[in-house]
C-alpha positions in Angstrom: 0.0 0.0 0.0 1.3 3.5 -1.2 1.3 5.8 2.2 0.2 9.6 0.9 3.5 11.9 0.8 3.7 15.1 2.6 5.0 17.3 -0.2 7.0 20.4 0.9 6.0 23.8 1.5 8.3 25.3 -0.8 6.5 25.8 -4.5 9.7 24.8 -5.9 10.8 22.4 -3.7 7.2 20.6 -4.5 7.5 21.5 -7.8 10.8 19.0 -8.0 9.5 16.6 -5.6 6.1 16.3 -7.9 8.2 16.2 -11.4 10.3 13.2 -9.8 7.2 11.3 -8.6 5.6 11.4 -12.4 9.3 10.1 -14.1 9.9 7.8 -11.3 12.7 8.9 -10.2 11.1 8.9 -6.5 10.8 5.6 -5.3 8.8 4.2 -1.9 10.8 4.6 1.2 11.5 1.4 3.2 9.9 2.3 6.7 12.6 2.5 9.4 13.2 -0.4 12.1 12.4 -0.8 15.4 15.7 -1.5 17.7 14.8 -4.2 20.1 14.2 -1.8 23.2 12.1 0.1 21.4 9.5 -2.7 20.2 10.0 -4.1 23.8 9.1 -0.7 25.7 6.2 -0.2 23.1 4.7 -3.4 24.1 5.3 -2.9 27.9 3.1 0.4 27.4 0.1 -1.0 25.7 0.2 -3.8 28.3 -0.4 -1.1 30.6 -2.7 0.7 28.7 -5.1 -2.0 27.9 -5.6 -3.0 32.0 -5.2 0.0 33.6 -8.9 1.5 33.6 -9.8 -1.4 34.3 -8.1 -2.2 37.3 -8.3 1.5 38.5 -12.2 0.8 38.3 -12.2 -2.6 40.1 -9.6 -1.1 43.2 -12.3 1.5 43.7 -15.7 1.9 45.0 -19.2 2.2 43.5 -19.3 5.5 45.6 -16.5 7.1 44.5 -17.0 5.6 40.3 -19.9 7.8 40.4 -18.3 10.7 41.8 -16.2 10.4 38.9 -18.4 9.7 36.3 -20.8 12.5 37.3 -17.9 15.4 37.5 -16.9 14.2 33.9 -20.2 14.6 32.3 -20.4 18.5 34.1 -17.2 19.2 32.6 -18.5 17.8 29.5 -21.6 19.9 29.6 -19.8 23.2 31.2 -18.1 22.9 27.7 -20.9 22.7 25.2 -22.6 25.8 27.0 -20.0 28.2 26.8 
């Protein structure tokens, strides 16, 4: 699949860029690779982000869920009416 390019500002610049995509001079870009501490970190954070609400929610108590919930949806509303 062809990711969309983010042509330059520059009208000349884009104009070059543009004239080397229609001869084919410009070719796809091999995306760059992960080092291994990398990938490892970046699964080690969406470990965390997939159970953490949940286990906030299940450590607390109905009482305080609902005081929660409820000062959310004013903020959400104190939005919209202004």
């Amino acid at each position: 699949m062809i990711k969309p390019r983010k042509l330059p500002a520059d009208t000349n610049q884009r104009a070059h860029q543009v004239a080397k995509l229609l001869i084919g001079e410009l070719t796809e870009e091999p995306e760059p690779q992960r080092s291994a501490v990398s990938a490892y970190l970046a699964e080690i954070g969406r470990k965390g982000g997939l159970k953490g609400g949940k286990a906030r929610a299940a450590n607390m108590s109905a009482r305080k869920r609902k005081e929660i919930a409820l000062k959310a949806a004013r903020s959400r509303w104190k939005a919209r009416r202004s």
